[in-house]
Backbone as CSV, one residue per row, in Angstrom:
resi,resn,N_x,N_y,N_z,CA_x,CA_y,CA_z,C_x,C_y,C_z
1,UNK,292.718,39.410,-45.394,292.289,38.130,-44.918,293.381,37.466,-44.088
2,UNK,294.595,37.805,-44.528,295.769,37.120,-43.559,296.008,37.873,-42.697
3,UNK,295.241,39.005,-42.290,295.826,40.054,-41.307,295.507,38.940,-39.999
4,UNK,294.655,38.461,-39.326,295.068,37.814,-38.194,295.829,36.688,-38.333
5,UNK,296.764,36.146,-39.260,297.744,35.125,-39.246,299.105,36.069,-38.843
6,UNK,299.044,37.011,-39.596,299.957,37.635,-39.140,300.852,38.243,-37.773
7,UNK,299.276,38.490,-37.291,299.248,39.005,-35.608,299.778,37.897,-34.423
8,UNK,299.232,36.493,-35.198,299.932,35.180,-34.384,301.480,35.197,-33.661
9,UNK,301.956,34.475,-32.990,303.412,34.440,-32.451,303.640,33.295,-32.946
10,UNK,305.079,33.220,-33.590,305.793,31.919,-34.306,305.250,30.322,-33.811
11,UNK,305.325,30.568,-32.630,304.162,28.975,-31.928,303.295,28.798,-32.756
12,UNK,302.220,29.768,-32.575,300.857,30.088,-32.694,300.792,30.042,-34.252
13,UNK,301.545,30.741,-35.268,301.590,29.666,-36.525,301.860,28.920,-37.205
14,UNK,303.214,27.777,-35.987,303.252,26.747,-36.362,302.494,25.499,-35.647
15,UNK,301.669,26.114,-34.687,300.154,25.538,-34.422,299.029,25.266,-35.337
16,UNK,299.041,26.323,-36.099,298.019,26.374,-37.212,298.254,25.671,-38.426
17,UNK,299.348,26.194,-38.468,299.909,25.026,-39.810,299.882,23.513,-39.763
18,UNK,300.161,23.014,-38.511,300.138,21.773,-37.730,298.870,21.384,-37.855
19,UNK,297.854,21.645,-37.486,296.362,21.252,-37.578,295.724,21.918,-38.955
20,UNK,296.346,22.562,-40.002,295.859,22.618,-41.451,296.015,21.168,-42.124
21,UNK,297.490,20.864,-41.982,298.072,19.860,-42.400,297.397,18.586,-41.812
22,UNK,297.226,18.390,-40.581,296.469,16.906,-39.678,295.155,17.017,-40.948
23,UNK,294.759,18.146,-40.589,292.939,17.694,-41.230,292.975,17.501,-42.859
24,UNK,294.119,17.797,-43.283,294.069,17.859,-44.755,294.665,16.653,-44.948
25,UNK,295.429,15.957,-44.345,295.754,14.377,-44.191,294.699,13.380,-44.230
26,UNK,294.302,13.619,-43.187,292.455,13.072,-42.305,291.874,13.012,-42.909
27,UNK,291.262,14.547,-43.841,290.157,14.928,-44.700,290.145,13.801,-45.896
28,UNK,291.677,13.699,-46.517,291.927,13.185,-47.227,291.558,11.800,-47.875
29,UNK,292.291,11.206,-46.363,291.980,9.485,-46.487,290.628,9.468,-46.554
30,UNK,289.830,10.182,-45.862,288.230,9.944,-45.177,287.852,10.235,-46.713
31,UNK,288.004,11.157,-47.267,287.367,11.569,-48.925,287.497,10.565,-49.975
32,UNK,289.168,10.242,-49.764,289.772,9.073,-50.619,288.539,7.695,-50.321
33,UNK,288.709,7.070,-49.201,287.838,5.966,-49.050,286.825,6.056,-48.990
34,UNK,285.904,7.260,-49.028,284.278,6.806,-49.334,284.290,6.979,-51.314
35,UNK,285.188,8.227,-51.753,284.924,8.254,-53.302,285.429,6.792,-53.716
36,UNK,286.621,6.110,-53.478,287.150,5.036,-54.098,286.744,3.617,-53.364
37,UNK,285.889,3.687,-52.285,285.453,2.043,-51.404,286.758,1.987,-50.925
38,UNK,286.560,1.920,-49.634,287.376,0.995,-48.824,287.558,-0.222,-48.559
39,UNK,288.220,-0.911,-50.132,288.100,-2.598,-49.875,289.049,-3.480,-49.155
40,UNK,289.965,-2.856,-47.774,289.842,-3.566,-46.882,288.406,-3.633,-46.209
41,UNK,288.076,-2.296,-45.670,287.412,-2.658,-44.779,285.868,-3.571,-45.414
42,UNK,285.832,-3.429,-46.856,284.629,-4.030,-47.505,284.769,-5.785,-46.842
43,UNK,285.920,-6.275,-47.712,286.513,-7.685,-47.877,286.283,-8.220,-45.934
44,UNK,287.512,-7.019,-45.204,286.559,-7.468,-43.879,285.098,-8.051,-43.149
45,UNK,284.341,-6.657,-44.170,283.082,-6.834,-43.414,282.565,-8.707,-44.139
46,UNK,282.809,-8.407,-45.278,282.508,-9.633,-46.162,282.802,-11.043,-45.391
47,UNK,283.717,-11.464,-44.911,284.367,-12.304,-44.325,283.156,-12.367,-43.019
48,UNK,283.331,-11.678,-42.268,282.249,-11.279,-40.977,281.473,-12.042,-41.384
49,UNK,280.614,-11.465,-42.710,278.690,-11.960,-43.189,278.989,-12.872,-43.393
50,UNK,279.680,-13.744,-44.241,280.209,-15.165,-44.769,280.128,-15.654,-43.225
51,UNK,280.791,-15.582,-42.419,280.832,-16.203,-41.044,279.742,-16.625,-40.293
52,UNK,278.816,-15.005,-40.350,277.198,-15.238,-39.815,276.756,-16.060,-40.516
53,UNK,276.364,-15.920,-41.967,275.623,-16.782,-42.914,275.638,-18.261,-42.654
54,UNK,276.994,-19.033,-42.309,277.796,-20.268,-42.017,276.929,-20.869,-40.848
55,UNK,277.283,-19.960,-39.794,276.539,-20.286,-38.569,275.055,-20.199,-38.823
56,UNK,273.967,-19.222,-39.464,273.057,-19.127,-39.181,272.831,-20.273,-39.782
57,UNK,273.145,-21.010,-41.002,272.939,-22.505,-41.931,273.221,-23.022,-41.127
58,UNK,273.961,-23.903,-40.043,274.379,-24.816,-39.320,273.152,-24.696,-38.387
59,UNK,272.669,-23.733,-37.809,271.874,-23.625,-36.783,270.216,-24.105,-37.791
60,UNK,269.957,-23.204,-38.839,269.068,-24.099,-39.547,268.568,-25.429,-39.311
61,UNK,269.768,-25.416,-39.878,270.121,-27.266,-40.273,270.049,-28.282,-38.676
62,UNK,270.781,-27.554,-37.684,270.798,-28.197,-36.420,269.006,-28.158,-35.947
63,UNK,268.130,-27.354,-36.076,266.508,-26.872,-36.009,266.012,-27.559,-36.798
64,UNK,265.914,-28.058,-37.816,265.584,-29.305,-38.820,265.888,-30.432,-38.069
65,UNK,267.204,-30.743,-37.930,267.031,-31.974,-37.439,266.476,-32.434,-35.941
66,UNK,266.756,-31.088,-35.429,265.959,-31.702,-33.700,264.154,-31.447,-33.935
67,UNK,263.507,-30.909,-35.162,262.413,-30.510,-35.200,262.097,-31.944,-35.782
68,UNK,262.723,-32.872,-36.757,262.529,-33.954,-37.253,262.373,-35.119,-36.130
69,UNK,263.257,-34.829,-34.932,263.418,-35.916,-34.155,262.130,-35.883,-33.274
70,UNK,261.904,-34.494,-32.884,260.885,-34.591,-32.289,259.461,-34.833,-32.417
71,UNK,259.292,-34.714,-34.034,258.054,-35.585,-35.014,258.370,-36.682,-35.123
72,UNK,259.398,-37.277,-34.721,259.302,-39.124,-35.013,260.280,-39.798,-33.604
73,UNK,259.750,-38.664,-32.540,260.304,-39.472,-31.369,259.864,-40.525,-31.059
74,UNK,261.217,-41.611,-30.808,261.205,-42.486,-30.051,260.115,-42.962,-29.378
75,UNK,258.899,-43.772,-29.004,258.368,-43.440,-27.665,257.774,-44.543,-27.352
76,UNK,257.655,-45.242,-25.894,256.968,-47.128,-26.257,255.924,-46.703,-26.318
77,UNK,255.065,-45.331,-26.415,253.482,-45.616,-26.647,253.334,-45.646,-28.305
78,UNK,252.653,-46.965,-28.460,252.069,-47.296,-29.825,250.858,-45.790,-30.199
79,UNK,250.921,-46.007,-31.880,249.648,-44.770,-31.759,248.034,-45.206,-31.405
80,UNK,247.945,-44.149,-30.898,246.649,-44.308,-30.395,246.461,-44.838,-28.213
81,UNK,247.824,-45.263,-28.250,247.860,-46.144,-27.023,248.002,-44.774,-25.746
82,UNK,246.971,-44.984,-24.920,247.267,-43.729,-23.964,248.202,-44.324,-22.661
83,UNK,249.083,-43.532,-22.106,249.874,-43.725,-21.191,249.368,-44.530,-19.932
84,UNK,247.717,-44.544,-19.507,247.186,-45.484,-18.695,247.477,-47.060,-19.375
85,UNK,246.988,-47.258,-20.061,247.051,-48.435,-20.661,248.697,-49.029,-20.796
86,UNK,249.531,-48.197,-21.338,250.903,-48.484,-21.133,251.486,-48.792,-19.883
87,UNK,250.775,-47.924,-19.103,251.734,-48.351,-17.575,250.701,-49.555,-16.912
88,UNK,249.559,-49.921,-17.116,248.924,-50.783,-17.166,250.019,-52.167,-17.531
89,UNK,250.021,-52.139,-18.860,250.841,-53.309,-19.281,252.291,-53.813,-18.721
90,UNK,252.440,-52.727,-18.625,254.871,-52.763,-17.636,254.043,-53.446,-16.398
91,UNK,253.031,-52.701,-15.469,253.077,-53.337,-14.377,252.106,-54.662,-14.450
92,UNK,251.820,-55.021,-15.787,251.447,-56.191,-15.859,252.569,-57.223,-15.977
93,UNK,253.547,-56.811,-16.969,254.865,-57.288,-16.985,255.833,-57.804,-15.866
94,UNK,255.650,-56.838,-14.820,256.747,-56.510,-13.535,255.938,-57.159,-12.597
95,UNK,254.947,-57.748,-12.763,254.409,-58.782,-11.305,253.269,-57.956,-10.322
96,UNK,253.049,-56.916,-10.871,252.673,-55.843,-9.624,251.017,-55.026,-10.332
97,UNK,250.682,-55.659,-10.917,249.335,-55.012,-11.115,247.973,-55.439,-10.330
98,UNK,248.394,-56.532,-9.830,247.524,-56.820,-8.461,247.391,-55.942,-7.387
99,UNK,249.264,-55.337,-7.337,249.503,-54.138,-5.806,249.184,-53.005,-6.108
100,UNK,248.464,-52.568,-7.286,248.012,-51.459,-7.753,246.987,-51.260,-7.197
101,UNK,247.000,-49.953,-6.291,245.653,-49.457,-5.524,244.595,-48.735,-6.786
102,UNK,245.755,-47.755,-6.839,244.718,-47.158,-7.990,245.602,-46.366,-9.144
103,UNK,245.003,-46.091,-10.285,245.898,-45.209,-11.547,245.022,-43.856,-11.848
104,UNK,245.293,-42.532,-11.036,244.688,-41.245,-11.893,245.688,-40.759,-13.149
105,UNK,244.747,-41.029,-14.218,245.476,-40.305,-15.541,244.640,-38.499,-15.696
106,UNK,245.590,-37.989,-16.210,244.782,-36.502,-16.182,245.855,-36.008,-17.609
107,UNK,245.681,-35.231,-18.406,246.295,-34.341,-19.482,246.140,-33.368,-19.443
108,UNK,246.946,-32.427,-19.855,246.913,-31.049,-20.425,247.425,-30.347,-21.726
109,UNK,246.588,-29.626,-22.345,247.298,-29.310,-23.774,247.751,-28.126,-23.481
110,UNK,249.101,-27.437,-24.586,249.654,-26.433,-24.778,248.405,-25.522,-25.015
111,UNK,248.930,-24.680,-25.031,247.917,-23.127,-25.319,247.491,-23.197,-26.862
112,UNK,248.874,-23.799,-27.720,249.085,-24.056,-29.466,248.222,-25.119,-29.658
113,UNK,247.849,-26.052,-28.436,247.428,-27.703,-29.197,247.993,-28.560,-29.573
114,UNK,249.570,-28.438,-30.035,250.055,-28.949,-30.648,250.482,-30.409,-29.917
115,UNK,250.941,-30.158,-28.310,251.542,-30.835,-27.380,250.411,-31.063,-26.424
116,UNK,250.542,-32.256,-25.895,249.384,-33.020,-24.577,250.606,-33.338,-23.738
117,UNK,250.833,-32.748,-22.322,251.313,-33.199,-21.471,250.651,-34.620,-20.681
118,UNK,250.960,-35.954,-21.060,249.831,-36.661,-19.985,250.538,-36.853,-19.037
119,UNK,250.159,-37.389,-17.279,250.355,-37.790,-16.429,249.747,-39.086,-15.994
120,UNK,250.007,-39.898,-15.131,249.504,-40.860,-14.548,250.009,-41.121,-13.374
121,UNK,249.354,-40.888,-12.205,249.409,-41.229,-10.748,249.457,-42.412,-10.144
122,UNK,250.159,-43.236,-9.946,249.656,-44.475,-9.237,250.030,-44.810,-7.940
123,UNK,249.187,-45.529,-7.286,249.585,-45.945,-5.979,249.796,-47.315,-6.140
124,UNK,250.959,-48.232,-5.038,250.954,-49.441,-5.713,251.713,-49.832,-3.819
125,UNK,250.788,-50.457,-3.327,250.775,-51.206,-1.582,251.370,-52.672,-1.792
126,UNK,252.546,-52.942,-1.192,252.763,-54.189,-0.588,254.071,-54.501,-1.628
127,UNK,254.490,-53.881,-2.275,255.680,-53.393,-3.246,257.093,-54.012,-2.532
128,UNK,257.534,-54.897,-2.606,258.948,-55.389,-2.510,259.870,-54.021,-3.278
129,UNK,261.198,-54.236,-2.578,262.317,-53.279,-3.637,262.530,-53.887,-4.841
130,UNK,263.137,-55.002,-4.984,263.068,-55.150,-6.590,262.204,-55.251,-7.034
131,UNK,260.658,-55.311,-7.009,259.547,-55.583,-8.130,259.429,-54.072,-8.169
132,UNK,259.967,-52.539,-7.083,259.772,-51.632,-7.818,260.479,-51.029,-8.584
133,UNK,262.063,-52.150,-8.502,263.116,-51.527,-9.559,263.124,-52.251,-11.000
134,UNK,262.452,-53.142,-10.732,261.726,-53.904,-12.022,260.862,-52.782,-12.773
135,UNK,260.313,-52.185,-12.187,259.051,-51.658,-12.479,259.597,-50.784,-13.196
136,UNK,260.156,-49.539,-12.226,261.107,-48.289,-12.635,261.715,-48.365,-13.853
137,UNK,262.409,-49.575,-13.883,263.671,-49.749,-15.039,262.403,-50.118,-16.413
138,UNK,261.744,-50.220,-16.475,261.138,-50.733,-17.069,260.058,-49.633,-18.089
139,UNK,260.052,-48.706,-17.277,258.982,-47.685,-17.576,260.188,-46.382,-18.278
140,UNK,261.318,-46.291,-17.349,262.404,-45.025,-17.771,263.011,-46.119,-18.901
141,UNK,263.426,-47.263,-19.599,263.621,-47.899,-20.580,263.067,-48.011,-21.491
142,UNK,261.786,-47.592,-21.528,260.968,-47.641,-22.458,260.837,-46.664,-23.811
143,UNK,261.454,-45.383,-23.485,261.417,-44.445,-24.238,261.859,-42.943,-23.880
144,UNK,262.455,-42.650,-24.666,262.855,-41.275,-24.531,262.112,-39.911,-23.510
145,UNK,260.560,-40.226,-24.163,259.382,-39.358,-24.198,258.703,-39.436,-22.787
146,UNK,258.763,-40.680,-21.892,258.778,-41.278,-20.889,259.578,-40.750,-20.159
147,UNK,259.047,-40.033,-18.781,259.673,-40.005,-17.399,259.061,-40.208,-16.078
148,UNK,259.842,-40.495,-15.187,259.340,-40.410,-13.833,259.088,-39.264,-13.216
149,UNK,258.405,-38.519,-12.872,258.070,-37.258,-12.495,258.260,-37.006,-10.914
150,UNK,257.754,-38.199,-9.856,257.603,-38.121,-8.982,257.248,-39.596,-8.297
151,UNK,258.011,-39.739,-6.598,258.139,-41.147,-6.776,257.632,-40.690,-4.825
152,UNK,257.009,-41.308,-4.313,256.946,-40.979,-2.770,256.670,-42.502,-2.506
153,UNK,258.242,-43.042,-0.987,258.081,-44.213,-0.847,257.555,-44.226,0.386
154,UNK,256.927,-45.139,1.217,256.558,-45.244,2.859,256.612,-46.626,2.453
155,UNK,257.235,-46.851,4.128,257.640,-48.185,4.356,256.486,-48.855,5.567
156,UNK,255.660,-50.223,5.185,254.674,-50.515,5.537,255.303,-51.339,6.854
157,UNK,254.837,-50.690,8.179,255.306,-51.068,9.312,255.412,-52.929,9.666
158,UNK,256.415,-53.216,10.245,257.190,-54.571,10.690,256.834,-55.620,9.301
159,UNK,257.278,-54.851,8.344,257.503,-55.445,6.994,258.598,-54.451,6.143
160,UNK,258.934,-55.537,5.306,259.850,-54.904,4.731,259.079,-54.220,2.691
161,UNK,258.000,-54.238,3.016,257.155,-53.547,1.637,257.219,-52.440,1.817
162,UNK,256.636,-52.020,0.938,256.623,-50.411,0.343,255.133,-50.070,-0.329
163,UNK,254.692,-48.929,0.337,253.698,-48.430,-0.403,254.319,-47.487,-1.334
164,UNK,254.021,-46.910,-2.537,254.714,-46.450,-3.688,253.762,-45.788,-4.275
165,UNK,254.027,-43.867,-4.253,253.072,-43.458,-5.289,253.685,-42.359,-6.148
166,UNK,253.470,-43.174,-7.642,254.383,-42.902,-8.535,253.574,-41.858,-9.144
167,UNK,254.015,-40.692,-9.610,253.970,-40.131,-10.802,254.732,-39.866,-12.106
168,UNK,254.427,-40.746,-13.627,254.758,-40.420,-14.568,254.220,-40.454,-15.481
169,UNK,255.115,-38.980,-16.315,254.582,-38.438,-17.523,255.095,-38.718,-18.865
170,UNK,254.370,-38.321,-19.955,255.336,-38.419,-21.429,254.204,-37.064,-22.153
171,UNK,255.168,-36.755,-23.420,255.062,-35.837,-23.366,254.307,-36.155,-25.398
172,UNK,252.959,-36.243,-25.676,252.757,-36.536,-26.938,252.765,-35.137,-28.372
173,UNK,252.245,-35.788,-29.304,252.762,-34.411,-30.263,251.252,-34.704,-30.790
């Protein structure tokens, strides 16, 4: 059985001996740490999961509370009160529901139901600048849930008015 160790050149079996010894080192540790646990690398991994676990609770917890906020958002529409009627009232407030040409309200629900996108279109002729920054401030102040979507001004020739056609939305649950 040792006849080809023999045949080797002095290199050639202190080559062999060299890589008996590496793998029987190698073999070793690798045998040692799966029969006995490797509790560095356990305590490591441990530390790691503790870390995820930490974060995935914070993120929980952060999803709770923005899921809470968004069931008891903020919003100036009273219940039941639809966004026509609201912007109805501001520009009853702001001087300008006389210059109101006209208000298209239109909605759309999520695919879930859960959410109604509404909109409301208005046109509003003969509009001074501050009665429409009255207006503006008045409607984006109102609530979180409340935005201006879309605002197109034209300026009503050898006057200094404004025709104004606003679009804004809020967003109900």
């Amino acid at each position: 059985m040792m006849v080809w160790f023999e045949r080797l050149s002095t290199r050639e079996k202190a080559g062999v001996g060299l890589a008996l010894i590496l793998a029987l080192i190698f073999g070793g540790r690798a045998l040692g740490g799966a029969l006995m646990g490797d509790s560095s690398l356990q305590r490591r991994l441990l530390v790691v999961r503790r870390g995820e676990l930490q974060r995935m609770e914070s993120l929980q917890a952060s999803y709770g509370r923005i899921r809470g906020q968004a069931a008891t958002a903020s919003t100036a529409l009273k219940a039941g009160e639809s966004l026509y009627a609201f912007l109805d009232a501001v520009a009853g407030r702001a001087g300008i529901r006389s210059k109101v040409s006209y208000m298209k309200p239109s909605s759309v629900k999520s695919r879930d139901g859960k959410v109604t996108l509404s909109v409301v279109e208005m046109k509003v002729v003969g509009l001074a600048m501050g009665e429409l920054t009255t207006f503006l401030h008045r409607v984006e102040s109102a609530g979180e849930t409340l935005r201006v979507r879309g605002i197109s001004l034209t300026r009503i020739e050898k006057s200094r008015l404004l025709t104004a056609v606003i679009s804004i939305e809020t967003v109900t649950l």
